[in-house]
C-alpha positions as CSV (number, residue, x, y, z in Angstrom):
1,X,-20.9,10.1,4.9
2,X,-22.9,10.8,8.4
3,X,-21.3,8.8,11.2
4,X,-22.2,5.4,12.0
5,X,-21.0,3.7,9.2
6,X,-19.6,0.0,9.2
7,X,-16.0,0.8,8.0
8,X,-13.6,-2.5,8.0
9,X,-9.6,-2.0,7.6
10,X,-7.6,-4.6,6.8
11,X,-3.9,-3.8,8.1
12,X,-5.0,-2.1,10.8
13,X,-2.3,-2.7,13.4
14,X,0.3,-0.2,12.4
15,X,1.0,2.5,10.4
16,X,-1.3,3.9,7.9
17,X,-4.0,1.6,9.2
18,X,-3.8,1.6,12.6
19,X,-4.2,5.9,12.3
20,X,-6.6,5.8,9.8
21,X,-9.2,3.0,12.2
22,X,-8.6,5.4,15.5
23,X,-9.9,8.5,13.5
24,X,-13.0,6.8,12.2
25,X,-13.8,5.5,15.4
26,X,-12.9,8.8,16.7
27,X,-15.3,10.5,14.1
28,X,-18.5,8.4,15.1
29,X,-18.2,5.2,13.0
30,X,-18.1,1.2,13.4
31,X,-14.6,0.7,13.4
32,X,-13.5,-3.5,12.6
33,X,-9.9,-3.4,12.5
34,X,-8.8,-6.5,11.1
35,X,-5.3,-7.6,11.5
36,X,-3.3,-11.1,12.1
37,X,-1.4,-10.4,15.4
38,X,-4.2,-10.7,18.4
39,X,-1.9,-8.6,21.1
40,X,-1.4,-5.9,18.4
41,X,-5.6,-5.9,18.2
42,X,-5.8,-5.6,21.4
43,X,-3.2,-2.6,22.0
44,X,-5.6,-1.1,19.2
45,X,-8.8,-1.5,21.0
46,X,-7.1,-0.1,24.5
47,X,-5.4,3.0,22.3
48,X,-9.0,4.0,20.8
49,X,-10.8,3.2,24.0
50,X,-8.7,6.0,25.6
51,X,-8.4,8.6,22.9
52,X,-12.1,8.3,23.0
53,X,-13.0,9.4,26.2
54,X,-14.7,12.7,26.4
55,X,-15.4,12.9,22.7
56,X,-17.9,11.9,20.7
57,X,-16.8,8.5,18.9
58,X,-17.7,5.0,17.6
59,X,-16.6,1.9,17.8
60,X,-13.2,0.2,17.6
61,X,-14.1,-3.7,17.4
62,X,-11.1,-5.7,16.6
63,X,-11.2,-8.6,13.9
64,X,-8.7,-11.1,13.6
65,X,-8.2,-11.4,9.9
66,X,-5.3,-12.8,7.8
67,X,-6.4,-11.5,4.0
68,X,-4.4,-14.8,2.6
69,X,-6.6,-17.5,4.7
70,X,-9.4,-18.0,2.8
71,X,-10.8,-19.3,6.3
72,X,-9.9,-15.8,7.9
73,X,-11.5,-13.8,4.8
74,X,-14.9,-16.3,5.5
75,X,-15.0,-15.6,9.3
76,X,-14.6,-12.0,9.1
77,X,-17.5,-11.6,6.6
78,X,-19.8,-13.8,8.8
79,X,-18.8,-11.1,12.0
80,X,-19.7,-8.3,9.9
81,X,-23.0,-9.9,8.7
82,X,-23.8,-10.5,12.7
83,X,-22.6,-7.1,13.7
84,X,-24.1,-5.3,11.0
85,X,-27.9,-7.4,11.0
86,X,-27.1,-8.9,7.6
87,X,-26.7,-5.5,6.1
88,X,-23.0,-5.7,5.2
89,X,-20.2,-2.9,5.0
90,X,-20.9,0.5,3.9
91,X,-16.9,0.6,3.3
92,X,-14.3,-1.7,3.0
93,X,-10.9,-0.2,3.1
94,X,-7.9,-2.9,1.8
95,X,-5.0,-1.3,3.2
96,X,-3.1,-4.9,4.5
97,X,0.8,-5.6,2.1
98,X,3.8,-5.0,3.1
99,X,7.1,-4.6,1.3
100,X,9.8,-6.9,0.1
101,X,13.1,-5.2,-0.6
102,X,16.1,-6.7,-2.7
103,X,17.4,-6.8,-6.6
104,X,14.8,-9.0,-8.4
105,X,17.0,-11.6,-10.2
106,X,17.8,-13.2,-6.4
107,X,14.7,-12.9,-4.5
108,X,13.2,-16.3,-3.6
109,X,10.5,-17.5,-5.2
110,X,8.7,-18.7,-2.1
111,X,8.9,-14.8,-1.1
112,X,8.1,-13.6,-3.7
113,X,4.9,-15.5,-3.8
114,X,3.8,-14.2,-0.2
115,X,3.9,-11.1,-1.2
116,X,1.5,-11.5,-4.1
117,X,-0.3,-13.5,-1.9
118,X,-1.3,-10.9,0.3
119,X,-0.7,-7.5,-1.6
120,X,-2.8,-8.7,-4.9
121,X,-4.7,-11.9,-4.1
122,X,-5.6,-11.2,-0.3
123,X,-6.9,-7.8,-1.7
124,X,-9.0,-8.5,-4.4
125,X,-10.2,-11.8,-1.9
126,X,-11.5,-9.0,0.5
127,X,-13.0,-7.2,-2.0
128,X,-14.9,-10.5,-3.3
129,X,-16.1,-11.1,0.0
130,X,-17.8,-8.0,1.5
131,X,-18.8,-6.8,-2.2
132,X,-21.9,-8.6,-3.1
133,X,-23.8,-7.0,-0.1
134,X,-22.7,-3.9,-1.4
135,X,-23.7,-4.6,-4.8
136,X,-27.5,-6.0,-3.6
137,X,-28.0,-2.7,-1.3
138,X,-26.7,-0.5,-4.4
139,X,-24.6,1.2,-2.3
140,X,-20.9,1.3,-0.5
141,X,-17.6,2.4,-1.3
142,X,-13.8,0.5,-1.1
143,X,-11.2,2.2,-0.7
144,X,-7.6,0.5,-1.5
145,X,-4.3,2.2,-0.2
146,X,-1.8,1.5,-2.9
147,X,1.2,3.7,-3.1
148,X,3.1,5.9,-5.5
149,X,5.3,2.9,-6.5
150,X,2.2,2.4,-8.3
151,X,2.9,4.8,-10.4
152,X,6.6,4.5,-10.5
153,X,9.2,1.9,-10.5
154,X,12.3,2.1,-8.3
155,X,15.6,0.1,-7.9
156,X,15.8,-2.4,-5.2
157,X,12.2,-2.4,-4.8
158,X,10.7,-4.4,-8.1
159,X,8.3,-6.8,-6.1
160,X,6.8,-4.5,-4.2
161,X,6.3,-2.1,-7.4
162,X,4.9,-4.5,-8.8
163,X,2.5,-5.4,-6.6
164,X,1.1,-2.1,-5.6
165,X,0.9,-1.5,-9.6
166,X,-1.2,-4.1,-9.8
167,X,-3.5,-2.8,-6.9
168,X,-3.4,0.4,-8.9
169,X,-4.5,-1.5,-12.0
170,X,-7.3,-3.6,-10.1
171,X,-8.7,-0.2,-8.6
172,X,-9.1,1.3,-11.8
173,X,-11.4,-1.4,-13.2
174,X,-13.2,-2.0,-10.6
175,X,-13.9,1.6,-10.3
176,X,-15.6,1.7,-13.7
177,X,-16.9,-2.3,-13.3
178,X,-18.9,-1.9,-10.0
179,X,-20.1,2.3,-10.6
180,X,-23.3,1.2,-12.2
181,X,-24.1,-1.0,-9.0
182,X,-23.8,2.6,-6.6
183,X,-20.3,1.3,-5.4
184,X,-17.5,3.7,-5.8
185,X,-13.9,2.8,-5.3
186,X,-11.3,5.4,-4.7
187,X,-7.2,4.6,-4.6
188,X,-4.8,6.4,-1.9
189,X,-1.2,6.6,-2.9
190,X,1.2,7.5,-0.4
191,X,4.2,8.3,-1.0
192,X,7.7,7.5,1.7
193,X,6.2,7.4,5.2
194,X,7.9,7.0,8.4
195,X,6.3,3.4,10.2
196,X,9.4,1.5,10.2
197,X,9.0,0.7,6.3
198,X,12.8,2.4,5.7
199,X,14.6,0.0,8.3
200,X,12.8,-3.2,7.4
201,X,13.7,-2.7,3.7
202,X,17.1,-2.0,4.5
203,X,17.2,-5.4,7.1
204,X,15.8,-6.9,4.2
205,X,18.9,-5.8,1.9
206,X,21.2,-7.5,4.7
207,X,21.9,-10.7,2.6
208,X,22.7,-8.9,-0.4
209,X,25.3,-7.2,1.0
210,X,27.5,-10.2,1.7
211,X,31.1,-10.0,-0.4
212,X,30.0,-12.8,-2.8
213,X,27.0,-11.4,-3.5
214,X,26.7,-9.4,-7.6
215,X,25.0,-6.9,-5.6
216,X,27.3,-5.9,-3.0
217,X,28.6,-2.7,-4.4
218,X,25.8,-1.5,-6.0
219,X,24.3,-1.5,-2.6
220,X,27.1,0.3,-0.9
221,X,25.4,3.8,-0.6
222,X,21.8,2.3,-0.4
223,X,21.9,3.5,3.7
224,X,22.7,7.6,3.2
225,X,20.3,7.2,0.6
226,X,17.4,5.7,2.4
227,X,18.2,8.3,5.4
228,X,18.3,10.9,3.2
229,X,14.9,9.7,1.7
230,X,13.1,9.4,5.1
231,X,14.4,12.2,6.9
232,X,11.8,14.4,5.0
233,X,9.3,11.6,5.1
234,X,6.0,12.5,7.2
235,X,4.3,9.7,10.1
236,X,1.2,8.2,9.0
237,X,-0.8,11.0,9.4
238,X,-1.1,12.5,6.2
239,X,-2.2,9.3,5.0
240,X,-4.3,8.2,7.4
241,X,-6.8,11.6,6.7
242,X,-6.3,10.9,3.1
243,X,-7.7,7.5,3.8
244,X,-10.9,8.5,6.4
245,X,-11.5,11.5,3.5
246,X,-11.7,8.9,0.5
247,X,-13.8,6.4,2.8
248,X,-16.0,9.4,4.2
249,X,-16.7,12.2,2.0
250,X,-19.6,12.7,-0.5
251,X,-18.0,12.8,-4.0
252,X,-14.2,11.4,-3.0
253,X,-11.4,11.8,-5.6
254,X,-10.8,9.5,-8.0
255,X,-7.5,8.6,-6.2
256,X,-5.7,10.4,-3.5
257,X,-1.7,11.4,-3.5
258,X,-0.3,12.3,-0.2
259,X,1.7,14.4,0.8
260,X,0.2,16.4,-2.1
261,X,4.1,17.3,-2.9
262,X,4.3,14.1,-4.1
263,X,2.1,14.6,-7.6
264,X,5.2,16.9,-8.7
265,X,7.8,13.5,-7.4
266,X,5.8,11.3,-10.0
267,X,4.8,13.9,-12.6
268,X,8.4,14.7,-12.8
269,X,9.3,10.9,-13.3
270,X,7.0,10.4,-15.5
271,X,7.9,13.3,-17.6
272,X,11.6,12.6,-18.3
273,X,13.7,10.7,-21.1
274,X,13.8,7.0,-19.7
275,X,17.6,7.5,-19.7
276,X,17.6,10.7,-17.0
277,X,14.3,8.8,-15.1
278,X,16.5,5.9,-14.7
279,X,19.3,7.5,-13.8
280,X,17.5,9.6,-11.3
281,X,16.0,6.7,-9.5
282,X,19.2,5.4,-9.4
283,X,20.7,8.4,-7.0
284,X,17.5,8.5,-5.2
285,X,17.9,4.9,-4.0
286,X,21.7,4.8,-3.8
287,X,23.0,3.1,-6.4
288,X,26.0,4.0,-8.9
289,X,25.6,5.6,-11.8
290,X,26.0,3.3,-15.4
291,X,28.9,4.9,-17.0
292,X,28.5,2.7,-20.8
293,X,27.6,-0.8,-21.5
294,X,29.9,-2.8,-23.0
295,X,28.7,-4.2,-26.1
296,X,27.2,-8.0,-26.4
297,X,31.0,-10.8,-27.3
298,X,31.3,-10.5,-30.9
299,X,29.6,-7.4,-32.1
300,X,30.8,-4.7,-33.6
301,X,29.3,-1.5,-31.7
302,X,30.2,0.5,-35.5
303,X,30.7,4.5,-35.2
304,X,28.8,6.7,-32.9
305,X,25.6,7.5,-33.7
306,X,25.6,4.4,-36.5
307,X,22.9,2.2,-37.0
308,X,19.3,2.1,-34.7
């Protein structure tokens, strides 16, 4: 894709986003970084405003969008249709969500909703937005940054599984759904990435940790284990070229693993007895091991290797 593209990021404050926006606008293209926190947008601009001097580069035009505010979603689309002369986005890429740690039987409800709200439903209201110009043109491309818990489900982290399989599910149908109208829509799935994700997740363990909580002990080794996890755990570069290769080159991938070492993580998991999978995502996020279940008041468990 030549430069000068219209290239919107949801997310694009931090992390993942926030490298992936300063590279496009670094490559040559219209860069609208959306994003809910004004001061953060504004560090953005400043940050690509001076890695761009002396190079060849684009645009970095922040947006002030909150993907659950149907309001937010409406405005941004009307910015793009001025800023683009009613031609609409040659790429959208959803990259906005955020995690929500904790054992799923005590997560609040009210929580648990946000996080839907803006990992599934803000997504797909993105998507719903800036599509239909794409689909008129016969032409664009979105791109939505899911992760490898898409493809895998861990211990501790069921919500956010959950969600970012559903992005993974959405991806693939619209992939197929919206092909015949020239759109293609690619999925990046990255796997542990240092941005702070690690010591949010484990502030967000805090109140399970409390004596009277079920889950205190099974939490005890959850901090070695998350430090052991991140320590070989790369910034947000490798993730941010995965993203500016799946929103810029001719014939992108399907979907897009990074680091690439992470295709042997999930094949691996995906491979194994559910017994030894389980068992091995239990280590990997700290938990104890199971060492029998008892059996259900009032049965009779019978002789080993009796009955189905």
């Amino acid at each position: 894709m030549p430069p000068g593209q219209s290239i919107l990021i949801t997310g694009a404050t931090s992390g993942i986003g926030r490298d992936a926006a300063l590279r496009l606008a670094r490559a040559g293209h219209l860069v609208l970084a959306g994003g809910r926190r004004p001061d953060a947008l504004a560090a953005l601009a400043r940050d690509a405003q001076g890695r761009g001097r002396g190079r060849a580069r684009g645009l970095l035009e922040p947006v002030t969008l909150d993907v659950t505010d149907p309001a937010s979603v409406a405005a941004a689309r009307a910015l793009v249709e001025r800023r683009t002369g009613g031609r609409g986005l040659d790429v959208l890429v959803n990259n906005a969500g955020y995690a929500l740690p904790g054992p799923l039987e005590a997560l609040a409800e009210r929580d648990l909703r946000e996080l839907f709200d803006t990992n599934v439903f803000g997504l797909l209201a993105v998507t719903r937005a800036f599509v239909p110009a794409m689909r008129e043109r016969g032409q664009g491309r979105v791109v939505n940054v899911g992760s490898i818990m898409g493809r895998v489900a861990m211990p501790l982290l069921g919500a956010y599984n959950a969600t970012k399989h559903a992005v993974a599910a959405m991806t693939e149908t619209l992939r197929m759904e919206l092909a015949p109208f020239g759109i293609t829509v690619v999925l990046v799935q990255p796997g542990a990435v240092r941005t702070g994700f690690a010591s949010r997740a484990l502030a967000g363990l805090a109140p399970y940790r409390d004596p009277a909580s079920p889950y205190a002990v099974a939490l005890a080794g959850t901090d070695d284990a998350w430090a052991r996890v991140y320590r070989f755990a790369s910034g947000p570069a490798p993730a941010g070229r995965a993203v500016v290769r799946a929103a810029t080159t001719a014939r992108p991938a399907a979907r897009y693993v990074v680091p690439a070492r992470n295709r042997l993580v999930v094949a691996a998991l995906v491979a194994l007895p559910t017994s030894a999978a389980d068992a091995t995502k239990r280590r990997i996020m700290g938990l104890p091991p199971v060492h029998g279940r008892p059996s259900p008041p009032g049965s009779d468990a019978g002789p080993p290797g009796g009955g189905r």
